[in-house]
C-alpha positions in Angstrom: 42.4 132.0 127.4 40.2 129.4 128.8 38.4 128.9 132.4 41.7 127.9 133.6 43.7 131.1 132.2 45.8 128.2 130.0 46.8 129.2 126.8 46.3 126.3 123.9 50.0 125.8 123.3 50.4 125.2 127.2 47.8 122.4 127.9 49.7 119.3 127.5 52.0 120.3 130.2 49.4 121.3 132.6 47.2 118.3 132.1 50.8 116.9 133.2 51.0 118.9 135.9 47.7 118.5 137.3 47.8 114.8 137.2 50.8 114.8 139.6 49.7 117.4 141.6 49.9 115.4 144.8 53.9 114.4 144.0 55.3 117.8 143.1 59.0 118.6 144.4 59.1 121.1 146.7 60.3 123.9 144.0 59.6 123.9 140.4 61.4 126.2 137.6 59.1 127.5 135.0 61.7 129.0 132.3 61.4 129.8 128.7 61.8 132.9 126.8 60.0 136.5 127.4 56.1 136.9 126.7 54.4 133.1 126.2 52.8 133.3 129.4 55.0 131.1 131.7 53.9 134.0 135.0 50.2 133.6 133.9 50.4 129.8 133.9 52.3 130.1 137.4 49.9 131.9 138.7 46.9 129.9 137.4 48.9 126.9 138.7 49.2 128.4 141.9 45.4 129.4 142.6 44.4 125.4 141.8 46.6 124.2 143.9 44.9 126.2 146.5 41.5 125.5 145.3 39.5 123.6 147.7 37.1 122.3 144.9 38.7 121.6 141.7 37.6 121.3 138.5 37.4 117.8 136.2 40.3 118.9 134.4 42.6 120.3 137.7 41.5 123.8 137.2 40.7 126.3 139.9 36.9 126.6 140.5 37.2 130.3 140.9 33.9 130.0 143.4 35.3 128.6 147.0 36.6 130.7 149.9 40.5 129.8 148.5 39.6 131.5 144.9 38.3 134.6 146.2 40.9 135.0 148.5 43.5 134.4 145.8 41.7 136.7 143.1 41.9 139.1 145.8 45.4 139.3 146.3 45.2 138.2 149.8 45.3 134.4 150.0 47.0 134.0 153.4 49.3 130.8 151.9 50.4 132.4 148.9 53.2 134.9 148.4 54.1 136.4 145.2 58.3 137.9 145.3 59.0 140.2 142.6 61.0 143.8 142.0 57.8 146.0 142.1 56.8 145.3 145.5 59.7 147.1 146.9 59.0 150.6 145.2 56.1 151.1 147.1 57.5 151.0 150.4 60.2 152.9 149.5 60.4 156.1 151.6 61.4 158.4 148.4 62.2 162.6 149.0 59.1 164.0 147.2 61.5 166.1 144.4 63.5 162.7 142.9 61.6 159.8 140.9 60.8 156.8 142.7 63.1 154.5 141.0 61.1 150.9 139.8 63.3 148.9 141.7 65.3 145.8 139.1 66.2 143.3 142.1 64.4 141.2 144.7 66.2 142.1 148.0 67.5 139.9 151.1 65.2 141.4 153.4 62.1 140.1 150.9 63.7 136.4 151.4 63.9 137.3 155.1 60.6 137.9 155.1 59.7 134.7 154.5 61.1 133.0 157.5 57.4 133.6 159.5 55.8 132.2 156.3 57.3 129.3 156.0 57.3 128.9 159.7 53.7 129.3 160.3 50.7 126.2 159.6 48.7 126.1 156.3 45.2 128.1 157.0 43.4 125.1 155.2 43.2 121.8 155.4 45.6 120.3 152.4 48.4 122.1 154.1 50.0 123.9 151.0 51.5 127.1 151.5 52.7 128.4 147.8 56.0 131.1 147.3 55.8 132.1 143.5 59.3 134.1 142.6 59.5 136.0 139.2 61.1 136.9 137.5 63.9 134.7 139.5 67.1 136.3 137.0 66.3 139.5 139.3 67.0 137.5 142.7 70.7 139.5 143.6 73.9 137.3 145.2 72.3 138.4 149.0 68.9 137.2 148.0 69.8 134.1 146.2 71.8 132.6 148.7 69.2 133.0 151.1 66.8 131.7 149.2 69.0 128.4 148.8 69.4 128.0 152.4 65.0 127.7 152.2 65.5 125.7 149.1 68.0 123.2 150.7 65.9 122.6 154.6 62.3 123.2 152.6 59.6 123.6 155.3 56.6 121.2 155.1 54.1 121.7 152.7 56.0 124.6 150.8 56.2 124.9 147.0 58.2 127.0 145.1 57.7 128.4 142.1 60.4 130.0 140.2 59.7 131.8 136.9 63.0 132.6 134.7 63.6 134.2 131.3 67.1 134.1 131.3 68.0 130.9 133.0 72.0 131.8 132.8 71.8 134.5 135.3 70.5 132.2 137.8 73.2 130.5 140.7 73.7 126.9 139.5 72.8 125.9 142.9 69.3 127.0 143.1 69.1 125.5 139.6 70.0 122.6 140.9 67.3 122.4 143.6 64.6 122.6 141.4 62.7 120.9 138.9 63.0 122.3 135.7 60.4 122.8 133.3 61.1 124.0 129.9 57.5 126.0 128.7 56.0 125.6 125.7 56.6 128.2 122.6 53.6 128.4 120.5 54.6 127.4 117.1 53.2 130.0 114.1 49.6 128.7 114.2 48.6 128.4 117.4 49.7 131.9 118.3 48.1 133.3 114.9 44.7 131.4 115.9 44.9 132.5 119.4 45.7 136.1 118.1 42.6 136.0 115.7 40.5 135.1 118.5 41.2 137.8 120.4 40.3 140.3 117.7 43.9 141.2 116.4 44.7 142.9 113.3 47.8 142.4 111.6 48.6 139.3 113.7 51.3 137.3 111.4 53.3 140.6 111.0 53.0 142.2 114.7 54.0 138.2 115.4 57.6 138.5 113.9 58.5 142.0 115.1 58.2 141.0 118.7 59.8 137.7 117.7 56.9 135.0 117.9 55.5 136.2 121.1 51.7 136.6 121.2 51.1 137.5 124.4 53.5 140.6 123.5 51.4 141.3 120.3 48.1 141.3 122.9 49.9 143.7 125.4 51.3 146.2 122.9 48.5 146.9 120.7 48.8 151.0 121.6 52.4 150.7 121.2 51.3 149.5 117.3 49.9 152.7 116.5 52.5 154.3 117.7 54.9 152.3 115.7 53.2 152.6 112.6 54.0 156.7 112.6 57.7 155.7 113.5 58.2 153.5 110.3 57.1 156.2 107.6 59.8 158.3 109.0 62.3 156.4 108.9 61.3 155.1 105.5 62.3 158.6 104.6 65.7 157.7 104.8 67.9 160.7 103.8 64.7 163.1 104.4 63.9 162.3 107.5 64.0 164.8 110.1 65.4 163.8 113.2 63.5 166.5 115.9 60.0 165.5 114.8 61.0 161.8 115.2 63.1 161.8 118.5 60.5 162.6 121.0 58.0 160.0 119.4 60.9 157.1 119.7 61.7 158.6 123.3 57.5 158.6 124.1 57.9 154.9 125.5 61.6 154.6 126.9 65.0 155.4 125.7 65.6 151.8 125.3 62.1 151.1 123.8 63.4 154.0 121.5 67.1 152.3 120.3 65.8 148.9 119.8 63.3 150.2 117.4 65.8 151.9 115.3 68.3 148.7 115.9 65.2 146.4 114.5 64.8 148.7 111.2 68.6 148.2 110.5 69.0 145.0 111.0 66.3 144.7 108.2 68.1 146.5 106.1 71.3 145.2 106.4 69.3 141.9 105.7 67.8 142.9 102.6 71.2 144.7 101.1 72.7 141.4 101.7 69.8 139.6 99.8 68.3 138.2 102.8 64.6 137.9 104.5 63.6 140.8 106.8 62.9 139.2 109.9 60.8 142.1 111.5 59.0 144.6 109.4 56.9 142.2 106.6 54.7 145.0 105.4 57.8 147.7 104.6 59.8 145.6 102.0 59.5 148.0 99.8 60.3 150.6 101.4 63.8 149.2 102.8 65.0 147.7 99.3 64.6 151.2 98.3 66.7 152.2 101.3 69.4 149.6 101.1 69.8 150.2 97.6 71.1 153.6 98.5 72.7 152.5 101.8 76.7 152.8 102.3 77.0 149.4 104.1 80.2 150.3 106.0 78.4 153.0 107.3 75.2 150.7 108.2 77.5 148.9 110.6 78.8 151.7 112.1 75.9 152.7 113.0 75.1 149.7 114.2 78.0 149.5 116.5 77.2 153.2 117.8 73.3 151.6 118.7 74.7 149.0 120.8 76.6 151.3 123.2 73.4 154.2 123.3 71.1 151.0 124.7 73.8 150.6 127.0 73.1 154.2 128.2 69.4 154.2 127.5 68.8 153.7 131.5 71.3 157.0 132.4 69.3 159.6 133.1 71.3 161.7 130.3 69.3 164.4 127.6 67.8 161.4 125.4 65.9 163.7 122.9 69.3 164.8 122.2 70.4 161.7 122.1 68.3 160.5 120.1 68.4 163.3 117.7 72.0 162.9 117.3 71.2 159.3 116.8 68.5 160.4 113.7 71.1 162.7 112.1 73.3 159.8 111.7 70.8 158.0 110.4 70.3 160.7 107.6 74.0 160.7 106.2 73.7 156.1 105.7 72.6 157.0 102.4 
């Protein structure tokens, strides 16, 4: 990333944004798929803003009094509304999990109210509410939000940042500007990927689907993976308790998808098409679809949707999983 914290495939729409910076609406929607930065360039977007001596190319300076602040998590005219914030406050009994919470809450929007009622601390005035991700606002919290959205108090911005733009009320939508952000095309993530020292970039790239900030994050996870994929290139050999707890390490549903990945592969490649995930094992699953009974591919296919269903139950998953594996062992 650059000074700003702008990654290359997003710097056309924040020289944009910059260069209006003194005629935004008073919320903006930041939406695009999962892991191409959109919260990073929120947040970068937000700490300029606030920055009371910009750089040449609209940039925070990362020096003054409004930087630090920010960079400190405590700039008093920024507020950041997500999920997480809740689980710490929550008063759990000592014996149960804290559960992450999944959904901003009313009483967060409430909260709000002596934000947006109180003056700016500096002198531009701008008091900032970043949202994200906004899909996880519930019915409560969303139609409190629009009542803020529709009477917007002076000198309040809104950012929203959405993955899944369906899930959000038409109405809030509607209030806001939408911005559509970038997707790196193949090169600029491969470039930005070999600058930051990745192995492997091009095929870690199409496993997690053309995301590089993913393939940055999940480096551990990579490893990890690599162990995975020689058992199930065992196919009818493979044995399902020695697998199960290493698919189960990360989450349940971290656990199905990789499975559901590796089939979908092979299903491709018995039908004579590309693998879209796994570049480097071709050879191993055209040696496993040529012994595959396809009808019993799809089955199992079918069975995989409903277990990611379940992954979040808290229900025995090594069992699960090993039940899953078993399956898996009689495809061929």
């Amino acid at each position: 990333m650059t000074d700003t914290h702008i990654y290359p495939w997003q710097t056309q729409l924040w020289e944009r944004l910059a260069h209006d910076s003194q005629r935004l609406p008073h919320a903006l929607l930041l939406h695009g798929r999962a892991g191409i930065g959109k919260y990073d360039f929120a947040r970068s977007f937000s700490q300029a803003l606030l920055c009371l001596n910009k750089m040449s190319n609209g940039g925070a300076c990362k020096t003054c009094a409004s930087c630090h602040w920010f960079n400190d998590e405590s700039h008093p005219d920024f507020r950041l509304l997500s999920p997480e914030q809740e689980a710490e406050s929550d008063d759990a009994v000592p014996s149960k999990k804290t559960k992450k919470k999944t959904q901003i809450s009313v009483a967060q929007i409430r909260d709000l109210s002596d934000f947006l009622s109180l003056s700016s601390h500096q002198s531009s005035g701008l008091r900032i509410v970043l949202i994200h991700p906004a899909e996880t606002l519930n019915i409560a919290s969303a139609n409190a939000l629009l009542k803020m959205l529709e009477e917007p108090a002076q000198g309040v911005i809104f950012i929203l940042v959405a993955h899944q733009l369906q899930r959000l009320l038409p109405t809030i939508i509607s209030r806001c500007q939408k911005i559509n952000m970038p997707v790196p095309n193949e090169s600029q993530a491969l470039s930005w990927l070999e600058e930051q020292g990745v192995k492997n970039a091009k095929q870690q790239l199409a496993y997690l689907e053309g995301s590089p900030i993913k393939v940055c994050s999940e480096q551990i996870q990579f490893d990890q993976l690599s162990d995975i994929w020689k058992h199930l290139a065992l196919g009818p050999k493979l044995e399902p308790y020695v697998l199960a707890p290493l698919l189960i390490a990360n989450s349940a549903e971290a656990g199905v998808i990789t499975i559901q990945k590796w089939i979908y592969d092979m299903v491709a490649v018995k039908l004579g098409q590309q693998a879209r995930y796994h570049l480097q094992h071709i050879g191993a699953l055209q040696a496993l679809a040529d012994r595959v009974n396809l009808s019993r591919l799809f089955d199992m296919h079918k069975k995989m949707n409903e277990l990611r269903k379940l992954a979040s139950h808290p229900l025995n998953h090594e069992l699960q999983m090993e039940s899953l594996l078993l399956d898996y062992t009689k495809i061929f």
